[in-house]
C-alpha positions in Angstrom: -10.3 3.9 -23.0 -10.1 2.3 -19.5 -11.8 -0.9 -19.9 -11.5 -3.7 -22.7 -14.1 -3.3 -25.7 -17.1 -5.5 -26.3 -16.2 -8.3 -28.9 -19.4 -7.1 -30.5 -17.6 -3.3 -31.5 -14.2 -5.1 -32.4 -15.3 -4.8 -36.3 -16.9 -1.2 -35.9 -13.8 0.4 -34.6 -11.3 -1.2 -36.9 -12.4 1.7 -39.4 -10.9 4.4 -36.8 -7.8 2.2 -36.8 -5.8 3.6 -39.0 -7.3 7.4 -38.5 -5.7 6.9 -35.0 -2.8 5.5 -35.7 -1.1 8.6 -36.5 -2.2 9.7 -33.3 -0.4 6.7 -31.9 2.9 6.8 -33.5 3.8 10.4 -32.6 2.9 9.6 -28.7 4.7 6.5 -28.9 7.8 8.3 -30.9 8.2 10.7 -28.1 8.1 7.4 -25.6 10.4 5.1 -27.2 7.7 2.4 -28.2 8.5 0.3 -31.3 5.4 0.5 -33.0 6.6 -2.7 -35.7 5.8 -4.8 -31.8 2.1 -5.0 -31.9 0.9 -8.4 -31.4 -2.2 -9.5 -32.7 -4.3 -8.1 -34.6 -6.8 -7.9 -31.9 -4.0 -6.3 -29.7 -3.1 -3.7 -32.2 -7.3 -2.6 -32.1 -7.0 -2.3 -28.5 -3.7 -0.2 -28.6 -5.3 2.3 -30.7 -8.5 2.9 -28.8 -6.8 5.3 -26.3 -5.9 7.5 -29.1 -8.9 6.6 -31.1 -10.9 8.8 -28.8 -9.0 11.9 -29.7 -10.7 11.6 -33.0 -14.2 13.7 -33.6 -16.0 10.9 -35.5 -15.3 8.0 -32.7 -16.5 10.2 -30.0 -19.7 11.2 -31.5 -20.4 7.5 -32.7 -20.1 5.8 -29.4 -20.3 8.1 -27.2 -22.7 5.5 -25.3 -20.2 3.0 -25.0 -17.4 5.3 -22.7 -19.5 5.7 -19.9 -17.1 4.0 -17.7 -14.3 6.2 -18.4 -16.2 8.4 -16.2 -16.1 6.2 -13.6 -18.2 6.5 -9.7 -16.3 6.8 -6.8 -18.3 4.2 -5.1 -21.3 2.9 -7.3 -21.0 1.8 -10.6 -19.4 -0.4 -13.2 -15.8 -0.4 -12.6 -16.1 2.4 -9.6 -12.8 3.6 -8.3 -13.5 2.3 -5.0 -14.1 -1.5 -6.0 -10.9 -1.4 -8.6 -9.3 -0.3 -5.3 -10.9 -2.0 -2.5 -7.9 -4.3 -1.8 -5.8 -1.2 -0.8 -8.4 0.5 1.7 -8.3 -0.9 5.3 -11.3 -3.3 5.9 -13.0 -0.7 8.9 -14.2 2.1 6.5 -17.1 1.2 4.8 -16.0 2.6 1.4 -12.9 4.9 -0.4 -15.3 8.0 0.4 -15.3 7.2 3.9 -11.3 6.7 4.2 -10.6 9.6 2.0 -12.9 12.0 3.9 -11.9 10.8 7.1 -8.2 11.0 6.2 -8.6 14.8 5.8 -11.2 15.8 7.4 -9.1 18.7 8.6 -9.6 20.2 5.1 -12.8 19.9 4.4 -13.5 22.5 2.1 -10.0 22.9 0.5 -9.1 19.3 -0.6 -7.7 19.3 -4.6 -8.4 16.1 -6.3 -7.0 14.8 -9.9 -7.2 12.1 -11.7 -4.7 11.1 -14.1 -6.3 9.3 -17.3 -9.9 10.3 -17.0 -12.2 13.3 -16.9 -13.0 12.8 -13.1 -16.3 14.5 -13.5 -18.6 11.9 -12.0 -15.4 11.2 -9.8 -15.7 14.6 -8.1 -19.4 14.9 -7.8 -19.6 11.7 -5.6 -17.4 13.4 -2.8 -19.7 14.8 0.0 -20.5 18.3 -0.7 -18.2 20.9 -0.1 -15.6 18.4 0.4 -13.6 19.5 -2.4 -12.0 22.7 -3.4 -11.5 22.3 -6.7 -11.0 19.0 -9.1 -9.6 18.1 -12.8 -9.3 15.3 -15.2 -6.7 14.7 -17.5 -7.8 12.5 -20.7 -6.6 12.8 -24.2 -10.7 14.2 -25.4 -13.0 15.4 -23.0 -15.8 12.5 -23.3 -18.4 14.6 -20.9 -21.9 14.3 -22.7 -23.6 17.5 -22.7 -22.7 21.3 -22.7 -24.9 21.5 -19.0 -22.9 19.0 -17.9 -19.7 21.0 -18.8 -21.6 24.3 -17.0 -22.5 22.5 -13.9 -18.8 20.7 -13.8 -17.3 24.7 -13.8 -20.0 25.1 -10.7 -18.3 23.0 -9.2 -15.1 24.2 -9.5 -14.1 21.2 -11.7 -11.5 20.6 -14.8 -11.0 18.6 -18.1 -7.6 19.2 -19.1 -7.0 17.9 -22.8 -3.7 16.3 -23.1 -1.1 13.0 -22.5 -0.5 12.6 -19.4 3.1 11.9 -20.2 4.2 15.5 -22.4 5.8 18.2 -20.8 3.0 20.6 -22.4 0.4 18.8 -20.6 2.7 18.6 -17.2 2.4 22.6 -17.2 -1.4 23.0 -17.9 -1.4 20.8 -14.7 0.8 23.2 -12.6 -0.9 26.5 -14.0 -4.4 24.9 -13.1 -2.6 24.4 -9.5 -1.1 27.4 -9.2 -0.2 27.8 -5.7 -2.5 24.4 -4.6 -1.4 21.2 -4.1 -2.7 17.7 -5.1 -4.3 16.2 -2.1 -6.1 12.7 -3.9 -4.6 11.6 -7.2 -6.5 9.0 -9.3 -4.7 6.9 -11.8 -7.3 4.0 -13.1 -6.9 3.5 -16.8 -7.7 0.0 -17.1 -6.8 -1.4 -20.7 -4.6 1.6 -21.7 -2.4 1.0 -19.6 -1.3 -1.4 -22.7 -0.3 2.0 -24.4 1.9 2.7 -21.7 5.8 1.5 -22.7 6.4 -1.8 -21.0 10.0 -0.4 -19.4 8.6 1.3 -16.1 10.8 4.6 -16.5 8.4 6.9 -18.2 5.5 5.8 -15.6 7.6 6.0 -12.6 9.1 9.6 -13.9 5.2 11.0 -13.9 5.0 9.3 -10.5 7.4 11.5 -8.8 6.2 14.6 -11.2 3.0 14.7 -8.9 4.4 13.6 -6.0 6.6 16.8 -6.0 3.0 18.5 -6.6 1.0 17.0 -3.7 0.5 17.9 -0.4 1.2 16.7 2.8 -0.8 14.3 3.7 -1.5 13.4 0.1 -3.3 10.1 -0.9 -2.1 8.1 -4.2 -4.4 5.7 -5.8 -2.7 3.9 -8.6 -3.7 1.2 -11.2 -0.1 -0.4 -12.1 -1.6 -4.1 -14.4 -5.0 -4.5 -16.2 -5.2 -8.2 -16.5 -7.0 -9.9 -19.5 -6.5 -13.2 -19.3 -2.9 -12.9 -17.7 -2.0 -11.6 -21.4 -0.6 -7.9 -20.3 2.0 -7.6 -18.1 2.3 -4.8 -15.4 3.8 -1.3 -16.3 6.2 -1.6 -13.0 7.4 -5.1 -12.1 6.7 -6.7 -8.6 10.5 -7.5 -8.9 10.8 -3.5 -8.7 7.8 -2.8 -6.4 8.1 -5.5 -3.2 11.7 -4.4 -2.5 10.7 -1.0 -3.0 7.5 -1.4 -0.4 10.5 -3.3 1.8 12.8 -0.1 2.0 9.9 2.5 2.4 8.8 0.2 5.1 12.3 0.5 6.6 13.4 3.9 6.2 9.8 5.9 6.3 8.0 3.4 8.7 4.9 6.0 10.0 5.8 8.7 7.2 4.8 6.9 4.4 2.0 3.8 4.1 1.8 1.9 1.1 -0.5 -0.9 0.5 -0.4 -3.1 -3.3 -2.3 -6.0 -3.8 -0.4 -6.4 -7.0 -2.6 -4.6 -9.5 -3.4 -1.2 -7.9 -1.6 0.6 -5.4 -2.5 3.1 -2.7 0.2 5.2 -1.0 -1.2 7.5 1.9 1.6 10.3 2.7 1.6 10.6 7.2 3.3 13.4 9.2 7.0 13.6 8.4 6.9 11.9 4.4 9.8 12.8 2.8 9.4 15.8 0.0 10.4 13.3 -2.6 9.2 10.5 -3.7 12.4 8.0 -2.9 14.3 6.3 -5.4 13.0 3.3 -7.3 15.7 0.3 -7.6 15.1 0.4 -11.4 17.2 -2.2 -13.7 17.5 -0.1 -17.1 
């Protein structure tokens, strides 16, 4: 799930509770979350809705109320370009516009991803012929309809079942690249980013995974805090990420461009950007 659930299906989804927990505890086991650290009750429902989804019943039952985790580029409740607006320079009129004019030079061959949702209505919103070929990566594949699945392989486009943070799902990635590279990467999950372990390791690990599998002049758009009434707490510290931003400015000035307005982050990767992503000061 990528956005907070209505109040008003609080009660209806505590019955998929404990189906998903299951689900919950063998991701978490292979994270290092302490599962006996929940919170609230409240937060424990919202913890579980990620893997909720991954169960049959909970997709077929509300299906209706996921449409945002098939989020616009532009238009649209919780659209990637107004989460990110903050990190796209005020003279383009939207992230379409910056992204397409950012590489322009290859039209026709760009490879998008998104890491956390199923990207379809993410992909179709690029002008056509714009892309090459697209995927999503979500835990169940919430598209609607079989001809929505049809049209999606059309257009060249992906759902890749899996966590984003297992090594299994790291090489359906790679063999759905084969010898492409990542040229926009998407990262906007919203509220589950609560399921995400609070030390930044595991997050900034997948970070420099797809780094290593973009190209480049590769654009990064990533959601690091969901804020609900200042109760959750970013996945990567600014403690971490304004001396970070202070190195790359210093060492990579016109090679890499990073802009953070201290929820999402957008790093653009310019002529000369170093093969690797460089180091994070990280405190274990």
């Amino acid at each position: 799930m990528k956005e907070g659930v209505p109040p008003s299906k609080i009660d209806k989804l505590r019955r998929f509770v404990e189906v998903s927990r299951e689900t919950t505890e063998k991701i978490h086991r292979g994270s290092g979350t302490d599962m006996n650290n929940t919170g609230s009750k409240k937060q424990i429902i919202y913890r579980n809705i990620k893997e909720a989804r991954s169960v049959k019943k909970l997709e077929e039952s509300y299906q209706d109320g996921w449409t945002h985790t098939d989020s616009d580029l532009v238009n649209g409740y919780q659209a990637f370009g107004k989460v990110f607006e903050n990190v796209i320079p005020k003279y383009y009129k939207n992230i379409r516009e910056y992204i397409e004019k950012k590489l322009e030079t290859k039209e026709g061959s760009v490879v998008l991803l998104e890491l956390g949702g199923v990207a379809s209505n993410l992909s179709r919103d690029f002008t056509t012929g714009f892309l090459k070929k697209s995927a999503g990566v979500s835990l169940t594949d919430l598209r609607r309809s079989e001809s929505r699945k049809n049209s999606d392989n059309i257009f060249h486009h992906k759902v890749i079942i899996g966590n984003i943070f297992s090594e299994e799902t790291r090489k359906k990635i790679e063999n759905w690249l084969r010898e492409d590279k990542v040229d926009i990467i998407f990262e906007k999950m919203g509220g589950a980013l609560r399921s995400i372990p609070s030390h930044p390791t595991q997050w900034i690990d997948e970070l420099r995974w797809i780094y290593k599998l973009s190209s480049d002049r590769a654009i990064f758009f990533l959601q690091i805090a969901y804020k609900e009434n200042n109760q959750y707490p970013p996945i990567v510290s600014a403690k971490i990420i304004k001396p970070w931003i202070k190195m790359i400015e210093r060492k990579f000035e016109g090679k890499l461009e990073v802009a953070w307005d201290g929820n999402v982050m957008r790093i653009t990767k310019l002529e000369g950007a170093p093969e690797e992503l460089p180091e994070l000061d990280i405190i274990p």
